[in-house]
C-alpha positions as CSV (number, residue, x, y, z in Angstrom):
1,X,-108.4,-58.7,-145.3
2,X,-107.5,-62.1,-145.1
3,X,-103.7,-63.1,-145.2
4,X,-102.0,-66.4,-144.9
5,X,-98.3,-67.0,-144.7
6,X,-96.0,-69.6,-145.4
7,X,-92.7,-70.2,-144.5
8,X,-90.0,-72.8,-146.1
9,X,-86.6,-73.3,-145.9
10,X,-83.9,-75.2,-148.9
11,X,-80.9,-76.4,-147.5
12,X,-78.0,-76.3,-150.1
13,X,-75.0,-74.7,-148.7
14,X,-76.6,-72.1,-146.6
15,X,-79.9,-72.0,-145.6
16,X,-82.3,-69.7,-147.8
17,X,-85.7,-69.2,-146.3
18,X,-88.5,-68.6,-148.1
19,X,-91.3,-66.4,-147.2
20,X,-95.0,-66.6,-149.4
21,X,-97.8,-63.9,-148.5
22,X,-101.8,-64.2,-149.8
23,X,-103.7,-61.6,-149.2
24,X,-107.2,-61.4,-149.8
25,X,-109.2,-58.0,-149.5
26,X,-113.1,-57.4,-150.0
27,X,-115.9,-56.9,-148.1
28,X,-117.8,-59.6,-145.6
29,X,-119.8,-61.3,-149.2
30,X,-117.8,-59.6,-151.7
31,X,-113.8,-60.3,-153.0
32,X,-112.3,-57.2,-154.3
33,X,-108.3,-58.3,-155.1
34,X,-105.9,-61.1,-154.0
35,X,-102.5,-60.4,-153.6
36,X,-99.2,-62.8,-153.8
37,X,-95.6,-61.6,-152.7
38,X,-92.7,-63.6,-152.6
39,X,-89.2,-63.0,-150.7
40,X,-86.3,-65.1,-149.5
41,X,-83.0,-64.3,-147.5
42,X,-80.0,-65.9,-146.9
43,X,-79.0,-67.6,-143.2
44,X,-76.5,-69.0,-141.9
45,X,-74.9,-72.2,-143.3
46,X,-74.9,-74.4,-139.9
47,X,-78.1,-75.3,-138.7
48,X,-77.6,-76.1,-135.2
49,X,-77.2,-72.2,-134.6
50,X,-81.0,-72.2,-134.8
51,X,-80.6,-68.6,-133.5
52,X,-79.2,-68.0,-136.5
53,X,-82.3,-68.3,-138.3
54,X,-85.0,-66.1,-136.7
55,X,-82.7,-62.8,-138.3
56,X,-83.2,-63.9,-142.2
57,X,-86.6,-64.9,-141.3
58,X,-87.8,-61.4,-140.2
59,X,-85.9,-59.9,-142.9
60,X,-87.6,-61.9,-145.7
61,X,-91.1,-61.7,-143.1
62,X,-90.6,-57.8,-143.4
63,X,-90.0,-57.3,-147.2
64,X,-92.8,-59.7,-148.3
65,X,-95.2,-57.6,-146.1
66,X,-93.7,-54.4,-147.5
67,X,-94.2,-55.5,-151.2
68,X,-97.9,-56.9,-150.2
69,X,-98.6,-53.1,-148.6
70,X,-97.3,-51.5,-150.9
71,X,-99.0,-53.3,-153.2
72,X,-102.3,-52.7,-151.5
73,X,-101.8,-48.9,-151.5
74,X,-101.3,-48.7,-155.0
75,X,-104.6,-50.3,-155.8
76,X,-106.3,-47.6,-152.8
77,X,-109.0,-46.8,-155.2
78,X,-110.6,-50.2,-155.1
79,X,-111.0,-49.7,-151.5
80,X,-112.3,-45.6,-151.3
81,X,-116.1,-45.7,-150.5
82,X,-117.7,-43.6,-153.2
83,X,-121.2,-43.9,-151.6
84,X,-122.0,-42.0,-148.0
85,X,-122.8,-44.3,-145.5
86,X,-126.9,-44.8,-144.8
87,X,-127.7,-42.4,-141.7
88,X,-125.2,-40.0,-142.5
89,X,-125.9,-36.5,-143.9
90,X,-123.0,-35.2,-146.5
């Protein structure tokens, strides 16, 4: 699984940050799915209180990988292998 993340941040009124996850699952020479998941939250409306922003920003970090997971496990048949592994014995 490869994921990348991005992270932006509009300022009109207060701050609303912006959290993008890509995930792409497959094997070392073979893609399988990619994923996308959005999710933003509200922080604070001064932006000197740059403490202020690290709470929103986990919130929003923690649904978007929620939504990509659960995303994941619903697609778990994609990933079951269906074929024993050479050497072993069933």
């Amino acid at each position: 699984m490869k994921v990348t993340a991005r992270l932006s941040m509009i300022a009109r009124g207060p701050y609303v940050y912006h959290v993008r996850l890509q995930a792409d699952m497959g094997t070392a020479t073979e893609p399988i799915k990619s994923y996308d998941v959005q999710r933003s939250a509200i922080g604070s409306s001064a932006r000197w209180i740059t403490a202020s922003d690290r709470d929103p920003i986990e919130a929003a970090l923690q649904l978007a990988l929620e939504d990509l997971l659960t995303n994941i496990e619903s697609d778990r048949s994609l990933y079951l292998v269906k074929e024993p592994v050479r050497g072993s014995t069933p």
